[in-house]
Structure formats: C-alpha cells, structure tokens
C-alpha positions as semicolon CSV with decimal commas, in nm:
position;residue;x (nm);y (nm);z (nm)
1;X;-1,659;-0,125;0,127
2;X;-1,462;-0,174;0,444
3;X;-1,108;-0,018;0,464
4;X;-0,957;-0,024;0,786
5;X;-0,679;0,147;0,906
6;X;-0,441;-0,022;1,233
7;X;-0,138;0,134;1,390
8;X;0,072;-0,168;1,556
9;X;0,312;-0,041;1,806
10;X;0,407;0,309;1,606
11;X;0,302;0,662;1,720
12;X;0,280;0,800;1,366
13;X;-0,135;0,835;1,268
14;X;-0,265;0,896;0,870
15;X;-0,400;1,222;0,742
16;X;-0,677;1,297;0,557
17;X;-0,762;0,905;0,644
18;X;-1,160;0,940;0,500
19;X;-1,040;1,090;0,221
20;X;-0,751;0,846;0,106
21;X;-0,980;0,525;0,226
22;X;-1,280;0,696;-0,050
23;X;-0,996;0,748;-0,275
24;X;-0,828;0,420;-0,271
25;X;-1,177;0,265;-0,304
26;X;-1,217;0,456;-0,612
27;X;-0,837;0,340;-0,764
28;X;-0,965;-0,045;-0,708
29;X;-1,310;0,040;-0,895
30;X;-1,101;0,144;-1,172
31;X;-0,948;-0,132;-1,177
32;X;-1,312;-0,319;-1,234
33;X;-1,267;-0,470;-0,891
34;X;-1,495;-0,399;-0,599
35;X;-1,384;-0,316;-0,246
36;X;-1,422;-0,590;0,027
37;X;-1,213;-0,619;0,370
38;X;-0,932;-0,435;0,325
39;X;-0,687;-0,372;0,618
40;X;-0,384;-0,111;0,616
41;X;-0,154;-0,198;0,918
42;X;0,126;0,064;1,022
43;X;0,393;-0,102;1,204
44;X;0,774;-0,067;1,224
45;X;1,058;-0,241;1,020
46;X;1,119;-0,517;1,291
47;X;0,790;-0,633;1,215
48;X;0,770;-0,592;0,840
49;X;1,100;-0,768;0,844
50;X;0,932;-1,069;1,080
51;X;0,644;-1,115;0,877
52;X;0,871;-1,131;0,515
53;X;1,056;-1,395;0,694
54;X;0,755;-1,621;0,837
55;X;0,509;-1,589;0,582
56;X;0,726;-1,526;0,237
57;X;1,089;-1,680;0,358
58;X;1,235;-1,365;0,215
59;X;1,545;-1,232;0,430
60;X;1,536;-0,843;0,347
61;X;1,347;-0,560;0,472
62;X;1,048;-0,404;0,276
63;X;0,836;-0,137;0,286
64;X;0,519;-0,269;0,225
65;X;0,382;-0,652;0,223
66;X;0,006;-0,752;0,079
67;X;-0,179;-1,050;0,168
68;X;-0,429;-1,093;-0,073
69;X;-0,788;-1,277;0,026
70;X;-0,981;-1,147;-0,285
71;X;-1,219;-1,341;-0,439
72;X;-1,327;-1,268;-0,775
73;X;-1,368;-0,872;-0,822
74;X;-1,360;-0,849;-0,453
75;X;-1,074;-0,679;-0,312
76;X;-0,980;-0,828;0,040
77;X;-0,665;-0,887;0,207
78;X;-0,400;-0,680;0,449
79;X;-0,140;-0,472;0,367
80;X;0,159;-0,446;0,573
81;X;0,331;-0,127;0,598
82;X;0,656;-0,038;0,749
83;X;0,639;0,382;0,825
84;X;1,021;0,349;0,919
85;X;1,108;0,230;0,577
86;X;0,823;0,478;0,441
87;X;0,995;0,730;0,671
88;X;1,374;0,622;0,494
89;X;1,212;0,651;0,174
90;X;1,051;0,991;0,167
91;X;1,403;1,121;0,290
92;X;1,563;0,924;-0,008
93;X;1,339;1,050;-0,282
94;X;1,286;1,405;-0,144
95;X;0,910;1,375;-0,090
96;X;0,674;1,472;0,239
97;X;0,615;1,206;0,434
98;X;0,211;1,178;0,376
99;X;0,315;1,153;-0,015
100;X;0,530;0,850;0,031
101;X;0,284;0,719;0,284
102;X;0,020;0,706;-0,029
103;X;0,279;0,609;-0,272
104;X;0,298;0,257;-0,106
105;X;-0,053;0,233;0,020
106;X;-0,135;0,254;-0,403
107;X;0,127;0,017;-0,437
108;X;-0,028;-0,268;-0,242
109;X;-0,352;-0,172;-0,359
110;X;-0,233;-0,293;-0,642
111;X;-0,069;-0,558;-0,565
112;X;-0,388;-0,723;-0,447
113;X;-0,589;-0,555;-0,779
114;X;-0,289;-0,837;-0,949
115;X;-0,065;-0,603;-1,061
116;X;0,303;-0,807;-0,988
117;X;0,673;-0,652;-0,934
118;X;0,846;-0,959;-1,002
119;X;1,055;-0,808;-1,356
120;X;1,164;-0,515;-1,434
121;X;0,874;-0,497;-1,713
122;X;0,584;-0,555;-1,441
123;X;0,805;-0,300;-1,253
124;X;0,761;-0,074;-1,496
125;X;0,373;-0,104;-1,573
126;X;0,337;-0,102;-1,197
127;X;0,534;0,240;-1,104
128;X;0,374;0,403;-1,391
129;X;0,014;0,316;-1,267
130;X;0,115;0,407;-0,935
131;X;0,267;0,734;-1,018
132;X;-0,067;0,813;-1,254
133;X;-0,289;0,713;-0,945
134;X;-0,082;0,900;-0,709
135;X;-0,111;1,216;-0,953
136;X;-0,443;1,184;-0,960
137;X;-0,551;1,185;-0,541
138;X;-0,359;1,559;-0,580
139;X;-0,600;1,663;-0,785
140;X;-0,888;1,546;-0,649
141;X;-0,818;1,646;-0,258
C-alpha cells in the first residue's frame, strides 16, 4: 500500500496523516479492493477549478476531483482536493475543519472504489457510505 500525501502551493498540512492513510486503506479493503498508488494532493480552488476545466471540460468549482488508474482490485489513481472549498464547506455545514477534510478524502476514495455521484440515487448510496465510513474513523482513532 502506498498513500501519499502532496501539498501544492497551500500552507495548510493533515493531522493524524498515519492514522487516516491506515484508515483509508482499511475503507478500500472493505470495499474488496486492495490499495495500490494512491495520491492525495492539497491545492487551492484556482487549481481544482483548472484541472475540472482541462481534464473533465466542466466549468464549476469542486471540492474534490479523482483520477482513477485502478486496475482490477487495485486501487490507484490521484485525488484532487481543494482545502479552500473544504475550508467553505466546514464553515457551511458547521463541522471542524479536519472532519470535512476526511469527509471528502472518503469521498474520492470512493469514487475510485466505483462508487458514482452522477443521480440523486448514487448520491444517496454514496453520502450514506461516506457518512457510515466517516462514523466509523471516530471510533477507531
């Protein structure tokens, strides 16, 4: 298993890093997946924004943006984040900062596990699995 975390640009650095990386490699073994090469990159919205616009011709900001290089069961790809929107986010929903951080680093977890967003009934099955997951790293840190 190889989880990397890169910051790009932003001063903002991940707590309890070991412990989420473990955790997240746990989340896609539930999934019957197996960890490869998978790369969590902190960056701003201006960059998020750039990369939904080159790569997916989508003209919107987003908080978090997965690449997905998996082959088979093995998890590999990059996930995008945007801590500004992350930042926007915790504010909007009332949560620490750290929480929401997790929130959407679950979130594209899943994303490249093949869990999709694209209706509101993958919505659904998606935010509930991300909410269980989420509830579950509380009580195991």
């Amino acid at each position: 298993m190889n989880i990397r975390i890169f910051y790009d640009q932003i001063r903002y650095r991940i707590h309890k890093a070991t412990e989420i990386k473990k955790f997240l490699g746990k989340v896609i073994a539930d999934e019957n997946k197996k960890p490869g090469d998978l790369f969590f990159i902190f960056t701003s919205d201006e960059t998020v924004s750039d990369i939904n616009k080159r790569f997916l011709e989508h003209d919107y900001n987003t908080d978090v943006i997965s690449f997905d290089y998996s082959s088979g069961k093995i998890i590999n790809g990059e996930i995008y984040i945007s801590i500004d929107s992350v930042r926007r986010n915790a504010l909007n929903y009332r949560v620490t900062l750290s929480e929401e951080l997790l929130r959407v680093m679950i979130h594209g977890v899943l994303h490249l596990c093949g869990y999709r967003d694209g209706n509101k009934i993958d919505q659904d099955i998606m935010f509930e699995r991300q909410e269980s997951i989420l509830k579950e790293f509380g009580k195991e840190i």
